[in-house]
C-alpha positions as CSV (number, residue, x, y, z in Angstrom):
1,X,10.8,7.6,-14.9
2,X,13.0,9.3,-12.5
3,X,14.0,13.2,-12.4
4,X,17.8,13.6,-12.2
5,X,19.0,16.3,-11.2
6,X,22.8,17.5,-12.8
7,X,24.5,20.5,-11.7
8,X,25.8,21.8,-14.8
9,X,22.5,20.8,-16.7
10,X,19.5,21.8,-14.5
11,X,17.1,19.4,-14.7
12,X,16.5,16.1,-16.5
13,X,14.4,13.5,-17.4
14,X,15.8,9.9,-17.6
15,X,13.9,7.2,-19.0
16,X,14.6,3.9,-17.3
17,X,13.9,0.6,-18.5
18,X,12.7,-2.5,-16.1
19,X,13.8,-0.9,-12.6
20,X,11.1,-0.2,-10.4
21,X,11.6,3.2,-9.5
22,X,9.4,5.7,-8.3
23,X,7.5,8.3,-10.5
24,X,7.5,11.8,-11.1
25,X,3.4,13.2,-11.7
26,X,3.8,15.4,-14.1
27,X,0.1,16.3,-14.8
28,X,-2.0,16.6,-12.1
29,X,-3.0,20.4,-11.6
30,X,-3.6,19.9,-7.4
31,X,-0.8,21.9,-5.6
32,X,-0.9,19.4,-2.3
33,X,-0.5,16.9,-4.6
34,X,2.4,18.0,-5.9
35,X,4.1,19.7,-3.1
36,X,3.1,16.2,-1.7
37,X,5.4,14.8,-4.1
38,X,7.7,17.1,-4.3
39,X,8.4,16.9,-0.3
40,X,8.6,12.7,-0.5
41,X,10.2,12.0,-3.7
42,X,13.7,10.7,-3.8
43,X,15.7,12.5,-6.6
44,X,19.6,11.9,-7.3
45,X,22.0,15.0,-7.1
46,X,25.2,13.2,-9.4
47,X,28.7,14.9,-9.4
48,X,31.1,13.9,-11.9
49,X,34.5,12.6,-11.3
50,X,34.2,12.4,-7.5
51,X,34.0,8.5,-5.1
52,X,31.7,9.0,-2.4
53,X,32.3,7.0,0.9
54,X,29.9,5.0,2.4
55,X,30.4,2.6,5.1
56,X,28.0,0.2,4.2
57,X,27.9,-1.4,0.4
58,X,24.8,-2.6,-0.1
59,X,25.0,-4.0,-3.7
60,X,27.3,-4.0,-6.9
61,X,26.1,-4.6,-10.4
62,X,27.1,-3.6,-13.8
63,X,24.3,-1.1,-15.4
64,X,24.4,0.6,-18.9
65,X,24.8,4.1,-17.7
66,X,24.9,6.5,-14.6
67,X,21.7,7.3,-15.1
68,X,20.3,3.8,-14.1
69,X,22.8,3.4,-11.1
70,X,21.2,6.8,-9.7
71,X,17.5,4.8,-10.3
72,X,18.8,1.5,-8.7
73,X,19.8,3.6,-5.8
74,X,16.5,5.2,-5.9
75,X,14.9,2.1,-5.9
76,X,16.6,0.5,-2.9
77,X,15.2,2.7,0.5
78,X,18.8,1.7,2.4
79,X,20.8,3.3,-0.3
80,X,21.7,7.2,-0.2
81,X,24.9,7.1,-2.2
82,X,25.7,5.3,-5.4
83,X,28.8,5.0,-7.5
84,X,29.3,4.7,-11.0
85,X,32.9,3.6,-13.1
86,X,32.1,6.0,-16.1
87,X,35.8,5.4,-16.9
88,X,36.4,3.4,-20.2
89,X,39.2,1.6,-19.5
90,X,37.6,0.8,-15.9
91,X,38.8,1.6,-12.4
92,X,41.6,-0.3,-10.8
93,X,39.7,-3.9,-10.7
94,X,36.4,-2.7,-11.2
95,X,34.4,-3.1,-14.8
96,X,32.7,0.0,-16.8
97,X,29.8,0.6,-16.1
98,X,30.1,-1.4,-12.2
99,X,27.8,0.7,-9.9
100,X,27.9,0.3,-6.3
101,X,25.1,1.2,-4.0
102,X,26.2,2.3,-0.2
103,X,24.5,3.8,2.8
104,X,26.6,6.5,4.5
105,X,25.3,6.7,7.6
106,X,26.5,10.8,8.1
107,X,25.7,12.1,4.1
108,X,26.1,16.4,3.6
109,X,23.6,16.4,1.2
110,X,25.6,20.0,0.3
111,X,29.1,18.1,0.0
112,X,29.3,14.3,0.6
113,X,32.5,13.1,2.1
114,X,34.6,11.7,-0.6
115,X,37.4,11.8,-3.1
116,X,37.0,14.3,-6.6
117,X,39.4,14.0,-9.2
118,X,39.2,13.5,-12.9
119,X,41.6,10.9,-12.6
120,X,39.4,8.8,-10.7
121,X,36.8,7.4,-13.4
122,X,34.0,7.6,-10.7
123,X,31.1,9.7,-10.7
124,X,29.4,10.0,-7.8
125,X,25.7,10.8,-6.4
126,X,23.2,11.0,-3.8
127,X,19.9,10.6,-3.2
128,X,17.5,12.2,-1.0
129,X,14.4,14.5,-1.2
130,X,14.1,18.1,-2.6
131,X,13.4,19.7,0.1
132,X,16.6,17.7,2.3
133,X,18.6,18.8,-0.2
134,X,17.2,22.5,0.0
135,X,17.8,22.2,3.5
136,X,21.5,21.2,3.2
137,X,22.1,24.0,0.7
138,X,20.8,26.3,3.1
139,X,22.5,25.5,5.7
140,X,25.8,25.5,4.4
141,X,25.2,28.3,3.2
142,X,24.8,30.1,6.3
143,X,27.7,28.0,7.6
144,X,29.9,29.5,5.3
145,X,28.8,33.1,6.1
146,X,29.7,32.5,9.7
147,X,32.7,31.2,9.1
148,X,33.8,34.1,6.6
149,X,32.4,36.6,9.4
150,X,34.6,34.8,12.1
151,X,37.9,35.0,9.9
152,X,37.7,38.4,8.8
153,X,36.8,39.0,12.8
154,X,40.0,37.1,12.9
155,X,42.2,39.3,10.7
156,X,41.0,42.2,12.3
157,X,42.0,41.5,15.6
158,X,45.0,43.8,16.0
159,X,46.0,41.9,19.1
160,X,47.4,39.0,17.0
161,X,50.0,38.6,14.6
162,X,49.3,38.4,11.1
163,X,51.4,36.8,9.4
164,X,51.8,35.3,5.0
165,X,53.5,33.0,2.7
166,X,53.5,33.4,-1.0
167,X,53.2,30.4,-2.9
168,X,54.1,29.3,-6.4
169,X,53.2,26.1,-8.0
170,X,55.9,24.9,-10.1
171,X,57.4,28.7,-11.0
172,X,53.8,30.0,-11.0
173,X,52.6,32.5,-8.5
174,X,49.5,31.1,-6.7
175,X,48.6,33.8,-4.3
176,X,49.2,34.5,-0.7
177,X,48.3,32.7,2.2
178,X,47.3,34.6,5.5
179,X,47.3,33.6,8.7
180,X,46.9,35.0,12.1
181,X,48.6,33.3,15.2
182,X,47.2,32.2,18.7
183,X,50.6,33.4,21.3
184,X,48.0,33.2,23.9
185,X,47.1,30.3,23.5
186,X,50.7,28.4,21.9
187,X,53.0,31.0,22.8
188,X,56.1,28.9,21.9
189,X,54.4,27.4,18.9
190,X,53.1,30.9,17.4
191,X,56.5,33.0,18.1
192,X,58.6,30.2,16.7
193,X,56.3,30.4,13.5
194,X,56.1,34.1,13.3
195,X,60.0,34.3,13.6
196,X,60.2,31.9,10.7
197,X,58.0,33.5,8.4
198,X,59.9,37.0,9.1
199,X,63.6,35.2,9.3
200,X,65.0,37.8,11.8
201,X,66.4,35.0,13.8
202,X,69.2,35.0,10.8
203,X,71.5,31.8,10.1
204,X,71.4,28.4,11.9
205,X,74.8,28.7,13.6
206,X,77.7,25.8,13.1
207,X,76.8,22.9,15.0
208,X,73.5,23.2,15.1
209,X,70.6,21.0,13.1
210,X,70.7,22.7,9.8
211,X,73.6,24.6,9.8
212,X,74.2,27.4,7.6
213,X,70.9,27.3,6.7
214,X,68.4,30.6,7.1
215,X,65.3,30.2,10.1
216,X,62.6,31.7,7.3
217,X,60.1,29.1,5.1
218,X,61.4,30.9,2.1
219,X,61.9,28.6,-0.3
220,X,60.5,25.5,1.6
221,X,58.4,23.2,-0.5
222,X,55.1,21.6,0.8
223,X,56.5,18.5,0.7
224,X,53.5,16.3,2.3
225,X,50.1,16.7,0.9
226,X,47.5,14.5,1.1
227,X,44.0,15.0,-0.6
228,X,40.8,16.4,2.0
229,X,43.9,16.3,5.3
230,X,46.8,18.8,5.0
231,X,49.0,20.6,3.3
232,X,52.7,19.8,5.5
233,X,55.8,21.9,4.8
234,X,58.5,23.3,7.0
235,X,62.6,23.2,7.1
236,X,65.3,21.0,8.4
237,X,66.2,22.9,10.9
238,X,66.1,23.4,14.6
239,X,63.7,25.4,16.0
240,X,64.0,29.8,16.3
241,X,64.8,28.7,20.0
242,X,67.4,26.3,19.2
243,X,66.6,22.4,19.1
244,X,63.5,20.6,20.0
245,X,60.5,22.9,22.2
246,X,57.8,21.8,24.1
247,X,54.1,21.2,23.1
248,X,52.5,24.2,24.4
249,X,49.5,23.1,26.5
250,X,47.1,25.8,25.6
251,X,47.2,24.1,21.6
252,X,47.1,21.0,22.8
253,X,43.7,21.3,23.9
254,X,42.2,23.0,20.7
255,X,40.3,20.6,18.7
256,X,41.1,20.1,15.0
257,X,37.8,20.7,13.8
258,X,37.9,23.2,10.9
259,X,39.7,24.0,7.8
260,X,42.7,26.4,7.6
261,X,43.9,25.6,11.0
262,X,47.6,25.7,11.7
263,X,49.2,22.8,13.3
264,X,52.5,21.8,14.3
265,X,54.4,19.0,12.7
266,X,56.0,17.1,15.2
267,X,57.8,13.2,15.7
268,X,56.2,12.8,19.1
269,X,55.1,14.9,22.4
270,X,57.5,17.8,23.1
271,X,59.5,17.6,19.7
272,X,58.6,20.7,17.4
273,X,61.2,22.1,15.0
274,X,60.3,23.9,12.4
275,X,57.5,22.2,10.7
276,X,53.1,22.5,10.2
277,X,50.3,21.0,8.7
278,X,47.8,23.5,7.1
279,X,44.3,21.5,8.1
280,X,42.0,21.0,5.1
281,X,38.8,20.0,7.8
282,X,38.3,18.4,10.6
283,X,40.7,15.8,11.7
284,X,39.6,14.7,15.5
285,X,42.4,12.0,15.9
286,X,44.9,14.5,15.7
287,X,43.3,15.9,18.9
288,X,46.0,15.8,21.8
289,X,49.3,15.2,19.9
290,X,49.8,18.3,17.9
291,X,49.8,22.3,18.7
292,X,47.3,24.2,17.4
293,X,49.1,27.7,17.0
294,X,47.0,30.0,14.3
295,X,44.7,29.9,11.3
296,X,44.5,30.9,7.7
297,X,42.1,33.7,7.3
298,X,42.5,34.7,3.7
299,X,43.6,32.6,0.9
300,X,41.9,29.7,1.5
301,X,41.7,29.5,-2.7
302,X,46.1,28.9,-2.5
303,X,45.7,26.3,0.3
304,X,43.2,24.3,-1.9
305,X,45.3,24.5,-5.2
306,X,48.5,23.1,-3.3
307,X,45.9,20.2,-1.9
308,X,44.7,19.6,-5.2
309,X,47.8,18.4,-6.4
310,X,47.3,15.1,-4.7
311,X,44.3,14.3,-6.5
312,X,45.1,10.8,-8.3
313,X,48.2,10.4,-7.2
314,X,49.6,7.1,-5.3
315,X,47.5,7.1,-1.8
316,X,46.0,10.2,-3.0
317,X,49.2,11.9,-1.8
318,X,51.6,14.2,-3.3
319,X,55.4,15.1,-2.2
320,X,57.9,17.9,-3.0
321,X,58.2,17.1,-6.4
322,X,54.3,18.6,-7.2
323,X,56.0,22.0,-7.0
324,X,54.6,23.9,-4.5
325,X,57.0,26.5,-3.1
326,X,56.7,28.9,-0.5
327,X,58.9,31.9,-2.2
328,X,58.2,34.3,0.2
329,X,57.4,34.6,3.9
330,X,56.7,37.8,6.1
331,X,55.0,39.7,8.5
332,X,51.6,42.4,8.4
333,X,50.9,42.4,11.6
334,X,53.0,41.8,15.3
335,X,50.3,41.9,17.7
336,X,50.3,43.4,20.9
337,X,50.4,39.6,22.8
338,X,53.5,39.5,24.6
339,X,54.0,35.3,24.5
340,X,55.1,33.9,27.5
341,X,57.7,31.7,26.2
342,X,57.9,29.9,29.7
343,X,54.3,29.2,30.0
């Protein structure tokens, strides 16, 4: 028998048939025995609808339930992620009941890297020891306290603006979306973004990319949105400075390693206008070729609803007709920076 271990179930005993799997003592009453076992014992941690990546697939067979794909995986010492088709009409090519057995050579026993929708007919798991698992709990744990201290350091800093967009969802108010931005660092980049979410730049004048048009994001949709990568929206229209402006240098050499992270939008070096990614993690081949201006420091819960609206769609990636709508755009905060524009 094998212990499974469900998230929304606590914990559960599976009986599997004719797979050589290891076994959970139940009875014996020494403590270094058990902790013994406890500390060397690989459990499965499932998650349903959710495809975990691996980069190597080690085997693909066709079980009776998800249950006995976690024990195969168990049973195999190479495999650490497994993937069952719970889906009863299948998955794209793939049989009910078809488990793959992978090796991801980089696992977050806290949050594998992979791909969680409903519409996906995959459940997912991985398999490791207790106490790893603990460990990655733990850890992320902590992660995720430092990285709520270092936003609301963030927000506080009264040297930077503050800036927000309101966002609805298909006519339904999702929240607002706060950012502070880096004019220190991407003077051009930040001030051309702050200007847009305030609009006091006014009309696009005649002749100019997007004429008649207003320089705010009120009203722009999100109009690229791809599932775990970014959230892209801007306007067709030149930039607050009129035209194309130049990659500021100081962004360039930020690294796009974290969620929430503002980014230009751009068709090549030196040609911002008036569009940005909003990074949903770390995304190192971006590195070099777009501005890093600002980051989102409090509604991190809007960015992920707009993401979540590529989940299951084509190339797990949705477009302006999902709905989301920034109907609002403004200004908390100005800062004290003074950008230099010419830097």
């Amino acid at each position: 028998m094998i212990w499974s271990l469900y998230s929304s179930r606590g914990l559960r005993e599976s009986a599997i048939k004719d797979l050589p799997v290891q076994t959970v003592v139940e009875d014996t009453t020494d403590p270094q025995t058990r902790a013994a076992l406890s500390a060397s014992t690989r459990l499965c941690f499932p998650e349903a609808n959710a495809d975990y990546y691996g980069e190597e697939a080690l085997q693909s067979q066709v079980v009776e339930s998800m249950d006995a794909c976690c024990a195969a995986c168990v049973a195999l010492p190479a495999c650490n992620v497994y993937v069952y088709c719970h889906s009863a009409a299948g998955c794209g090519d793939q049989l009910t009941g078809t488990c793959w057995l992978k090796h991801a050579r980089t696992l977050d026993l806290a949050r594998p890297a992979g791909s969680r929708s409903e519409a996906l007919g995959w459940s997912s798991g991985a398999v490791a020891t207790a106490v790893d698992r603990a460990a990655a709990l733990l850890a992320a744990k902590q992660a995720q306290e430092t990285e709520a201290a270092r936003l609301a350091a963030l927000r506080a800093n009264a040297s930077l603006p503050l800036v927000f967009l309101d966002v609805a969802i298909k006519g339904t108010p999702q929240g607002r979306i706060e950012a502070v931005l880096f004019p220190d660092v991407s003077p051009r980049s930040a001030e051309n973004f702050r200007q847009l979410c305030t609009g006091e730049k006014g009309t696009v004048p005649e002749g100019r990319e997007g004429a008649g048009m207003a320089y705010h994001f009120k009203g722009a949709s999100f109009y690229r949105i791809i599932d775990a990568f970014i959230d892209q929206s801007g306007i067709n229209t030149e930039s607050v400075f009129g035209g194309q402006f130049r990659d500021d240098a100081g962004g360039l050499a930020l690294h796009h390693t974290r969620k929430g992270l503002l980014s230009m939008a751009n068709m090549g070096p030196n040609t911002n206008t008036a569009h940005f990614s909003i990074m949903m993690g770390p995304a190192p081949h971006l590195d070099g070729s777009y501005t890093i201006f600002g980051q989102v420091v409090a509604g991190l819960e809007v960015v992920d609803a707009i993401n979540a609206l590529s989940k299951g769609q084509p190339e797990n990636t949705a477009g302006p007709d999902a709905g989301a709508v920034i109907v609002d755009a403004g200004e908390l905060r100005h800062g004290t920076i003074v950008p230099n524009l010419e830097a």
